[in-house]
VORO-283508 format. One record per residue (C-alpha): y negated, x negated, z; residue in three letters. Coordinates in steps of 0.05 Angstrom, whole numbers, plus 5000, padded with zeros to 4 digits. Example, Ala and Ser with C-alpha at 12.3 -4.5 7.8 and 13.67 -1.06 7.14 Angstrom:
2
509047545156ALA/502147275143SER/
// end
This chain:
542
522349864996UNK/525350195055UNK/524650595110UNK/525450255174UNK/526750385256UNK/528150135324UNK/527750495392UNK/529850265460UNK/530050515532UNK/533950565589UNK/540650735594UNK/540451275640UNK/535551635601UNK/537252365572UNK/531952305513UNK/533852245447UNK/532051525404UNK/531151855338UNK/530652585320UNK/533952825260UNK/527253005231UNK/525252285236UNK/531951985205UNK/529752525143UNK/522952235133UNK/526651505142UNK/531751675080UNK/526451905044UNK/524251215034UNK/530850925015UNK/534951434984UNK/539450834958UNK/543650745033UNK/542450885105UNK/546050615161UNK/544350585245UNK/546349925291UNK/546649985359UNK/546549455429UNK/546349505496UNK/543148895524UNK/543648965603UNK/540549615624UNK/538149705565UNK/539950155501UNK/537649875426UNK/537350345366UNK/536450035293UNK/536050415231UNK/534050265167UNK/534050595101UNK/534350265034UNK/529750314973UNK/534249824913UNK/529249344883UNK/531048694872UNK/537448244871UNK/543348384833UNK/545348764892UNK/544649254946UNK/543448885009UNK/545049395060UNK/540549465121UNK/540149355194UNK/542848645174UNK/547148325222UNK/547647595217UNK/553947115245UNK/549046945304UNK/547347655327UNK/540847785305UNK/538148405268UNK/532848365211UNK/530049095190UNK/525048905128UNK/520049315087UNK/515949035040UNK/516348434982UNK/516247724978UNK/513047424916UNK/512846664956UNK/513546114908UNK/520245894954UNK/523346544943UNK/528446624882UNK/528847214850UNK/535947214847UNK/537147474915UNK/534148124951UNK/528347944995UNK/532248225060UNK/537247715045UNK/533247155039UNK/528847265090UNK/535447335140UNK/537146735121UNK/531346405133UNK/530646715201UNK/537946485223UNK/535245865226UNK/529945865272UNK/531045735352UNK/524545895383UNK/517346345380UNK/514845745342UNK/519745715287UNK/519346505278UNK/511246505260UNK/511745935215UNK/516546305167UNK/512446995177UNK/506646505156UNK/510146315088UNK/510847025059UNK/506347255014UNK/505747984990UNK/506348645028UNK/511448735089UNK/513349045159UNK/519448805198UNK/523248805260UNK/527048245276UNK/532348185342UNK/533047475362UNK/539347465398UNK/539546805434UNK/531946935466UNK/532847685478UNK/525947805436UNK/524448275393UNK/518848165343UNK/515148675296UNK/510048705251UNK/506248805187UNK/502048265137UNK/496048135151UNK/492948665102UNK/497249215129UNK/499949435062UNK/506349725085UNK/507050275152UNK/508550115211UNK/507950575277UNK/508950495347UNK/510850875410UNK/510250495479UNK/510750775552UNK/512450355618UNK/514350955662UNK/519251115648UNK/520550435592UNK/521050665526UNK/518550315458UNK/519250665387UNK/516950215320UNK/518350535255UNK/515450615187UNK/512651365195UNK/512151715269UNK/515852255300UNK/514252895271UNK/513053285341UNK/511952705378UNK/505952505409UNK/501451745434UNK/504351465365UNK/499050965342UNK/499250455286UNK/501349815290UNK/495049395284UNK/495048895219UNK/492448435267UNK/498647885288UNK/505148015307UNK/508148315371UNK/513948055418UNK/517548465468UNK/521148075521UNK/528448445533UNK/531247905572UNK/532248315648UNK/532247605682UNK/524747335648UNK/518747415693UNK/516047735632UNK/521748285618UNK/519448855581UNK/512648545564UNK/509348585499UNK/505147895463UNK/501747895400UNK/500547215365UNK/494847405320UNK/493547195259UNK/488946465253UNK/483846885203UNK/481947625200UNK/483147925137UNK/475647745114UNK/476847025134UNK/472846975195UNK/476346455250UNK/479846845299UNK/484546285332UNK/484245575299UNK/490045435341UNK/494546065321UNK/501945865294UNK/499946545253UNK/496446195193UNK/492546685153UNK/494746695084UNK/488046845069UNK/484646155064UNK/477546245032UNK/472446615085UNK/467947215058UNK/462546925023UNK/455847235045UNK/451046905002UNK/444247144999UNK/441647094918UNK/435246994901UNK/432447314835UNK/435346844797UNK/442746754811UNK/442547634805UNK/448247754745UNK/448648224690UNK/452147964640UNK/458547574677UNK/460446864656UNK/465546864608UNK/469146284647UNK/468446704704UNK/471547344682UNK/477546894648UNK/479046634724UNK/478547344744UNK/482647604689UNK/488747144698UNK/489247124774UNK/489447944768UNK/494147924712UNK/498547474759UNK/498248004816UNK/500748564761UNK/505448144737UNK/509347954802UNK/509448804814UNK/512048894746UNK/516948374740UNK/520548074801UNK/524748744801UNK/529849054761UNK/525649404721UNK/530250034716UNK/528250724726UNK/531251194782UNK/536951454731UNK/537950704710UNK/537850304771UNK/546150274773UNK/546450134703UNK/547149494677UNK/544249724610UNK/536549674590UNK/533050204609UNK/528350494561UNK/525250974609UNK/519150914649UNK/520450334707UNK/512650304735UNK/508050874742UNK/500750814751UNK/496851274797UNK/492251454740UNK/484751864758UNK/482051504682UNK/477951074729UNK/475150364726UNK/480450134769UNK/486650474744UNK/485550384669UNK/484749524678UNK/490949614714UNK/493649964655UNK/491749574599UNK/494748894638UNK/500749164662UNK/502449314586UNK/503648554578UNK/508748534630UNK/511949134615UNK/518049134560UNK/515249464501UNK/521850014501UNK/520050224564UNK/514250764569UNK/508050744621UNK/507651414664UNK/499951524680UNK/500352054740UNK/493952414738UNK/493352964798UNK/488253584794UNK/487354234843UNK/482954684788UNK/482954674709UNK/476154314702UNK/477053794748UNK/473853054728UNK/480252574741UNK/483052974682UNK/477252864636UNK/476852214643UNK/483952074645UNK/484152374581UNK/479051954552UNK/482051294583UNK/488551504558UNK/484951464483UNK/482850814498UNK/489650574517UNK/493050914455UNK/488150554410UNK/487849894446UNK/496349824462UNK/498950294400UNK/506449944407UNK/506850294489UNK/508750914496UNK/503951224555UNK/506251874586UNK/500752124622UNK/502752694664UNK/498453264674UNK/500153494751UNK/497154174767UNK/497354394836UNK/496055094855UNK/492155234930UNK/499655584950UNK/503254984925UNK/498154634962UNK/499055035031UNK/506654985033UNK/507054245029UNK/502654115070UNK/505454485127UNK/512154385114UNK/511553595094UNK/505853235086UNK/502453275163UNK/508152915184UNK/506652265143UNK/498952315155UNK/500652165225UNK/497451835274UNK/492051845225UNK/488252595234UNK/481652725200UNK/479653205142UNK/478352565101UNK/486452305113UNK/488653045094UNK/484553075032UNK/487552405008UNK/494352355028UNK/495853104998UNK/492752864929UNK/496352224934UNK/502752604949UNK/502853004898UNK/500752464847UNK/505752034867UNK/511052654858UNK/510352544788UNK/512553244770UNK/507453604711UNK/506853684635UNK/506753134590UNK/500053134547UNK/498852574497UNK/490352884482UNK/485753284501UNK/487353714434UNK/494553754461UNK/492654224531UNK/498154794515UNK/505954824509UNK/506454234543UNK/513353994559UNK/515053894628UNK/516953214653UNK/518852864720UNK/516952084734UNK/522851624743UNK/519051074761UNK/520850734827UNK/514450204826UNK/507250514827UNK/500950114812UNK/494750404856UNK/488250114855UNK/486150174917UNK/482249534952UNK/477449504888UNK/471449914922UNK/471249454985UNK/472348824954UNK/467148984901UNK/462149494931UNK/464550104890UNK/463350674947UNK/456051114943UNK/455150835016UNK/455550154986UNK/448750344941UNK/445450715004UNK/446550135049UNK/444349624997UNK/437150054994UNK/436250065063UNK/437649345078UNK/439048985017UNK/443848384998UNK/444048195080UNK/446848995101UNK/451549005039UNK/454948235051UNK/455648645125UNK/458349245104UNK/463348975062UNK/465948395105UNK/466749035156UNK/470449545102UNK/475548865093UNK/476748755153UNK/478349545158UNK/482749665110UNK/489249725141UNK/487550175197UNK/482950605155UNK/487750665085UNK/493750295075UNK/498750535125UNK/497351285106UNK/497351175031UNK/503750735039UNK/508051295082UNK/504851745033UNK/507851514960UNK/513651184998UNK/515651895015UNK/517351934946UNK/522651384943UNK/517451054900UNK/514950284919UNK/507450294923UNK/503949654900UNK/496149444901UNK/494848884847UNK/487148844882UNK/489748754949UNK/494148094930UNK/493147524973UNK/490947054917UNK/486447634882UNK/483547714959UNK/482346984954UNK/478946914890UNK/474147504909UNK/472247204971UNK/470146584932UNK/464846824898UNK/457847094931UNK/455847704929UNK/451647784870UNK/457347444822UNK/461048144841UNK/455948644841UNK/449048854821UNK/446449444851UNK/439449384825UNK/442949664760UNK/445050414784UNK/450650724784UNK/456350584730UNK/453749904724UNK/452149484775UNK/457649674828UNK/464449374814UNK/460148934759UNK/465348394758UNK/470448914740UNK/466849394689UNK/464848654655UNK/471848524655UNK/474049164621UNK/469249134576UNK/472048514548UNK/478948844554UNK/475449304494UNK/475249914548UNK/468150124528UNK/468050824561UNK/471450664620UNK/467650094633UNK/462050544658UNK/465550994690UNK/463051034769UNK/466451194826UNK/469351834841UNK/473751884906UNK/480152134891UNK/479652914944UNK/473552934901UNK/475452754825UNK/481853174841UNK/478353714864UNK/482853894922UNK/475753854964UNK/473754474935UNK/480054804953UNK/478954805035UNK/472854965081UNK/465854715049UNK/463154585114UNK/468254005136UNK/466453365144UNK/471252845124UNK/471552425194UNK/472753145230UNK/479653235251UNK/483453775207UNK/486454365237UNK/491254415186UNK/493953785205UNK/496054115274UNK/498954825251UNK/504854945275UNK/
// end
């Protein structure tokens, strides 16, 4: 995971590329090594920058890399493609695989081998082109800055702190800027979009950008018949192992050392992977499988977040830590009780956190990305029951992978508005809704929540939002994943409760949906009167 930059303009011009606020947000995501490249390409003055997360490889690969043929590769993200070796860092390999290529053409058909999240800029010295992007579900940031008078063009993984027009990258294709000064098309931007949105639906059959996404949505009408309650054990096993897969390729293909191990060439008995942790439906299945991909020496930290003493995430966190305890006795799970006063609150906020909501701006992205920040800290007081709530010792995560569950509530109709729209207008209005919430997803969630608990130097990964779990899900019709005829704490998410009830989580399994600024209480903490699609003052105090 790293933290990664370019900026160009014209020579002449007196503005700054980067501010040193920006480079301090940038290091944040890759405490491991930092280091700038610059070019001058006629008129024109480049700026790369990159900082550098360690993850995988027996090695450091230090970013911007510089290959022999000039070009510059600036990568975020993972590879977990079956023609990727885990012996080298995915930077590496992916330079490598880039050096080969001598036109547009050759350049989309490796983007369109990668599977698992990413963002990159890529230089391609012989053409003059610069390419960026991010995968087609938008799980890592990226954010852009373009103006033509006077030229200037900013792409990094969080925005400038006091800057203004910055605007996502859209998850939608991938964008070339033409730099040669003697092209008809100098200084132009393309995007080659993807073949498929993210729901499936044909875009451009003819797009070099192949969707890894291959199965469409599947929008099914049932009739009272094909309606499940109980799911088919055959069907839940397919589920089960393609999810497990997911897990495992976030749990395994890294070192699996902890941030005070990661230079060591010892085991590490410490905690490697953390779990953002509310007790949930979600959360816990992600707990109970990653514990088979985990080594057993090695401790689980379960991050639980809350802004008041009785709020729900920790009740039910409590109880699904029980359930873990009972159902994995040889793990150790730490789950850490992180208390945040209204003053703590305030202060990071103000002083932090606005800075990586951006571009995003409403009361809803505040409420979530401070929870999220704070969760992803990892900093509270270690409690192994709810009998155990005093004299708590205090501990701090070292965890540099996170699991988050995000991408189960649109895939499998967990949200209230889910159940409204499926009263008004039944199985057609819900297939509708949640093709639209899919195809969403990137410019609604990910980019925020990924600039969020990246700020942390931690790597955050989202089993449910794998390409092949994507896949499977989009397989099935409707009523194989839901049943909303059953109310709530049954029939949303049904494919997922069934499966963790079969996992032997029998409380958890009915647990329903609590968003996270509400389970946390941080909510209750700011005006009553907001509403969540409102933009947030607080998110513009200077």
């Amino acid at each position: 995971m790293c933290g990664i930059f370019f900026g160009c303009q014209d020579c002449d011009s007196s503005e700054e590329l980067i501010s040193d606020h920006l480079k301090l947000l940038l290091r944040n995501r890759g405490p491991d090594f930092t280091d700038c490249k610059t070019l001058k390409i006629d008129q024109l003055h480049l700026l790369f920058m990159a900082s550098v997360l360690h993850m995988r490889g027996t090695s450091l690969t230090q970013q911007p890399v510089l290959d022999d043929h000039g070009n510059i590769l600036l990568f975020n993200g993972e590879i977990f493609s079956d023609f990727h070796s885990n012996e080298f860092s995915d930077t590496q390999f992916l330079s490598q695989k880039l050096s080969l290529i001598t036109d547009e053409d050759s350049f989309l058909e490796v983007i369109t081998q990668i599977k698992g999240p990413f963002a990159l800029i890529y230089y391609q010295s012989a053409s003059k082109l610069l390419w960026f992007g991010r995968d087609i579900v938008g799980r890592k940031s990226l954010c852009w800055l373009y103006e033509t008078d006077p030229f200037r063009i900013k792409v990094s993984s969080v925005c400038e702190p006091h800057g203004k027009l910055w605007t996502e990258v859209p998850a939608q294709g991938f964008y070339s800027l033409n730099l040669d000064s003697e092209s008809s098309g100098f200084r132009e931007i393309k995007c080659s979009r993807w073949s498929k949105s993210l729901s499936g639906t044909v875009i451009d059959l003819d797009s070099l950008l192949i969707s890894p996404i291959k199965n469409e949505f599947n929008d099914s009408i049932p009739n009272a018949l094909q309606v499940f309650i109980d799911t088919p054990q055959s069907l839940l096993k397919s589920f089960q192992a393609i999810l497990e897969e997911a897990i495992r390729k976030r749990c395994d293909l890294f070192s699996l050392r902890c941030d005070d191990c990661i230079k060591s060439e010892s085991t590490c008995n410490h905690s490697s992977v953390g779990i953002l942790f509310s007790g949930g439906l979600d959360s816990t299945v992600l707990a109970i499988l990653s514990d088979k991909f985990i080594p057993n020496c090695q401790s689980i930290d379960l991050l639980n977040v809350a802004f008041s003493e009785n709020a729900p995430d920790r009740e039910t966190g409590l109880i699904a830590l029980e359930e873990l305890q009972v159902l994995c006795p040889k793990r150790k799970w730490n789950f850490v009780a992180i208390n945040i006063s209204k003053a703590e609150l305030e202060e990071a906020r103000d002083t932090h956190i606005k800075y990586l909501v951006k571009p995003l701006e409403t009361v809803l992205d505040d409420s979530i990305a401070c929870a999220l920040w704070f969760a992803a800290q990892g900093k509270g007081k270690l409690q192994c029951s709810p009998q155990s709530a005093s004299d708590l010792s205090f501990y701090s995560s070292p965890a540099r992978v996170v699991l988050v569950g995000m991408g189960a509530d649109e895939q499998l109709a967990g949200y209230s508005r889910h159940q409204k729209v499926f009263n008004e207008r039944g199985y057609t209005g819900l297939v509708e809704e949640m093709r639209m919430e899919i195809d969403r997803i990137s410019q609604r969630n990910l980019g925020r929540d990924d600039r969020v608990i990246s700020d942390l130097h931690r790597d955050a990964r989202f089993p449910f939002l794998d390409e092949d779990v994507i896949d499977f899900l989009h397989s099935l019709p409707v009523y194989q994943k839901v049943n909303l005829t059953l109310g709530r704490g049954h029939g949303e998410k049904l494919l997922l409760r069934n499966l963790a009830t079969k996992l032997g989580l029998k409380k958890t399994a009915f647990n329903w949906k609590r968003a996270i600024q509400f389970g946390s209480r941080i909510a209750k903490l700011e005006s009553k009167n907001e509403k969540g699609d409102s933009i947030c003052t607080r998110l513009h105090s200077q």
